[in-house]
C-alpha positions as CSV (number, residue, x, y, z in Angstrom):
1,X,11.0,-4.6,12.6
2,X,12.0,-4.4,8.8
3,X,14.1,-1.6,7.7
4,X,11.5,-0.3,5.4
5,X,9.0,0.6,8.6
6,X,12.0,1.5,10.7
7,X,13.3,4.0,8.3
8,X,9.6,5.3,8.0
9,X,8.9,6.0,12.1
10,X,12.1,7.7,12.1
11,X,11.4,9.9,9.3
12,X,7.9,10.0,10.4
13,X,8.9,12.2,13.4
14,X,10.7,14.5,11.3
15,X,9.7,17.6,9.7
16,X,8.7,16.9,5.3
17,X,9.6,13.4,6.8
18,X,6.7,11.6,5.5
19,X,7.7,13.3,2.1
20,X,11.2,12.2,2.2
21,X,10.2,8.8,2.9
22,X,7.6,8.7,0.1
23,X,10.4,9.4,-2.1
24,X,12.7,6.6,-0.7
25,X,9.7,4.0,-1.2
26,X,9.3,4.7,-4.1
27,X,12.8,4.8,-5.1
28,X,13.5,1.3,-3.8
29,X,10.1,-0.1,-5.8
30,X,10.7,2.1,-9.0
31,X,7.2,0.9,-10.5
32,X,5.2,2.6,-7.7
33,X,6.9,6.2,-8.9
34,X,4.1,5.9,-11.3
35,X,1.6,6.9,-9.4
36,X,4.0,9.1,-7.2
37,X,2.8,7.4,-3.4
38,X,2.8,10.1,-0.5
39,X,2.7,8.2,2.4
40,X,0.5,8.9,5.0
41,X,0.5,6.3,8.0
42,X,2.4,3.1,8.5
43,X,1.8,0.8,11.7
44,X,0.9,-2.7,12.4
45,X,-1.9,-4.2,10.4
46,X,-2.8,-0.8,8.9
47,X,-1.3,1.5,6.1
48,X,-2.4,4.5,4.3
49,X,-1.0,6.5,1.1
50,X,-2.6,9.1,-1.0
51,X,-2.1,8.8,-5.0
52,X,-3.1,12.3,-7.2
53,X,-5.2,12.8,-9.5
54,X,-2.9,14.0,-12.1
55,X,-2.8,13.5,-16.4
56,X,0.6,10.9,-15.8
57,X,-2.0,8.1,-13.9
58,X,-5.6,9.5,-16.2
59,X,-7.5,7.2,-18.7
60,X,-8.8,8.4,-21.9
61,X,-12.5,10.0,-19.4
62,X,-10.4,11.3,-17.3
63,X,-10.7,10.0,-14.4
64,X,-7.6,7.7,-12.5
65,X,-7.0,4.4,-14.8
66,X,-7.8,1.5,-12.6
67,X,-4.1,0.0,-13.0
68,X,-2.9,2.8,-11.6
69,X,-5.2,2.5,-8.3
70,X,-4.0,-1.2,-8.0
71,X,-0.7,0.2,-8.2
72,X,-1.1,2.3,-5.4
73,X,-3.5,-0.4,-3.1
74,X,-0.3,-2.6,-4.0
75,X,2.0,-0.1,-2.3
76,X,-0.2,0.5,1.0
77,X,-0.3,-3.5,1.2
78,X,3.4,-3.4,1.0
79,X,3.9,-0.7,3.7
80,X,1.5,-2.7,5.4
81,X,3.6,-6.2,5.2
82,X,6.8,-4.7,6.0
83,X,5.5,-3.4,9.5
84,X,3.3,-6.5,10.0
85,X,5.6,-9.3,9.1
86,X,7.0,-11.2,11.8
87,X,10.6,-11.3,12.5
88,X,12.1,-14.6,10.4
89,X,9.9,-14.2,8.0
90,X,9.1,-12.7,4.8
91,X,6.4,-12.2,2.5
92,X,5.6,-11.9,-1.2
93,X,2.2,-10.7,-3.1
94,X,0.2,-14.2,-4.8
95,X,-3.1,-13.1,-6.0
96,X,-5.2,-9.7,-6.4
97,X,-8.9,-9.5,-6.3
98,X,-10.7,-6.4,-6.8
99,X,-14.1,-4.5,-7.5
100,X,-14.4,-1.2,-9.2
101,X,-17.3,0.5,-7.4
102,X,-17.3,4.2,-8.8
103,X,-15.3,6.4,-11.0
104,X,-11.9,7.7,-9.4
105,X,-12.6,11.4,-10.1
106,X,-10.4,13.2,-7.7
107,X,-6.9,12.2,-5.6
108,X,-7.7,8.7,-3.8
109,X,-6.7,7.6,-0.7
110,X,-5.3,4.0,-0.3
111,X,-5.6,2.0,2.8
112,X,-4.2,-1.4,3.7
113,X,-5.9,-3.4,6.8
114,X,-5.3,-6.5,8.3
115,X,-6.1,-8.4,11.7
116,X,-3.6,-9.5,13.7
117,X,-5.0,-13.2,14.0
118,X,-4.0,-13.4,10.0
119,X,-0.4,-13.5,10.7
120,X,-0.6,-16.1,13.3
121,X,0.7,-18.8,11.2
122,X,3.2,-19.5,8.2
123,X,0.9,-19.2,4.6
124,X,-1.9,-17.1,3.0
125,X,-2.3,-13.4,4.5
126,X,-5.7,-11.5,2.9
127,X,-4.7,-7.9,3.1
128,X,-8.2,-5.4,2.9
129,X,-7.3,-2.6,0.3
130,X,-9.8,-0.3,-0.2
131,X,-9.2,3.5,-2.5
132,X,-11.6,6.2,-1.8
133,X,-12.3,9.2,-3.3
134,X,-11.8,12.6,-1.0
135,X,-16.0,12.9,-0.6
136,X,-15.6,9.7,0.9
137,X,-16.9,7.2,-2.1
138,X,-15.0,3.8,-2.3
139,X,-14.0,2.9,-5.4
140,X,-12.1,0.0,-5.6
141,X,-12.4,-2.2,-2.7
142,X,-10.9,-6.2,-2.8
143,X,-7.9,-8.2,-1.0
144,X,-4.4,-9.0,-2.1
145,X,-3.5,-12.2,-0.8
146,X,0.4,-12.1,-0.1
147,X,2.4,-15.9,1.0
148,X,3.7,-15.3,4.4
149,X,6.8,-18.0,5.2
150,X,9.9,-18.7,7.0
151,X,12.6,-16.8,6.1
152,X,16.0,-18.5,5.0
153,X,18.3,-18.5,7.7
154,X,21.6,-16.6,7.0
């Protein structure tokens, strides 16, 4: 277990725990404070933040610029990874592909999948990302492909 998820299941137990740890992830991966990540679920193969519609992430029609929902699909992949990865390994983003399906017109939710069969072996890992609107619309939906490999021994 990496000390990102274990830091999150302990605070996750915790009263405002969830918000505490949003703040410490995004802290340690200053870039995501951009879109201000509150963390909703971390676990094996599966992670879920909530990013705000506010005027700090908007694009000139208001709605949520589509950088700033990669951003925050690139942060649930990450929660993702650090629960998923296998001990004496480690991991690191290669390649995004995504599809902008609808306008982001309210706060998105931003969900990270994977199966557990993709992290049987040492190379490519396709991580599902998917942000969705709060009626329920998908708007950007794709896969980040992150490099999975042995880590160096200390």
């Amino acid at each position: 277990m990496t000390q990102t998820y274990e830091l999150y299941r302990r605070l996750a137990a915790r009263p405002l725990g969830r918000t505490a740890f949003s703040a410490l992830f995004a802290l340690k991966a200053p870039y995501f404070r951009t879109v201000r990540p509150r963390v909703r679920e971390v676990r094996p193969h599966h992670a879920e933040l909530t990013v705000g519609k506010r005027w700090g992430v908007q694009n000139h029609i208001g709605t949520v610029h589509a950088i700033a929902v990669c951003n925050g699909l690139e942060a649930a992949m990450g929660l993702l990874a650090e629960a998923t990865t296998p001990p004496g390994r480690r991991w690191i983003p290669k390649g995004m592909t995504v599809s902008y399906l609808a306008k982001s017109t309210t706060d998105l939710l931003c969900v990270a999948d994977t199966d557990e069969a993709d992290w049987a072996e040492v190379g490519d890992v396709p991580v599902r990302v998917r942000a969705v609107r709060t009626d329920g619309t998908v708007v950007v939906e794709g896969v980040i492909t992150i490099y999975v490999s042995e880590a160096p021994r200390r």
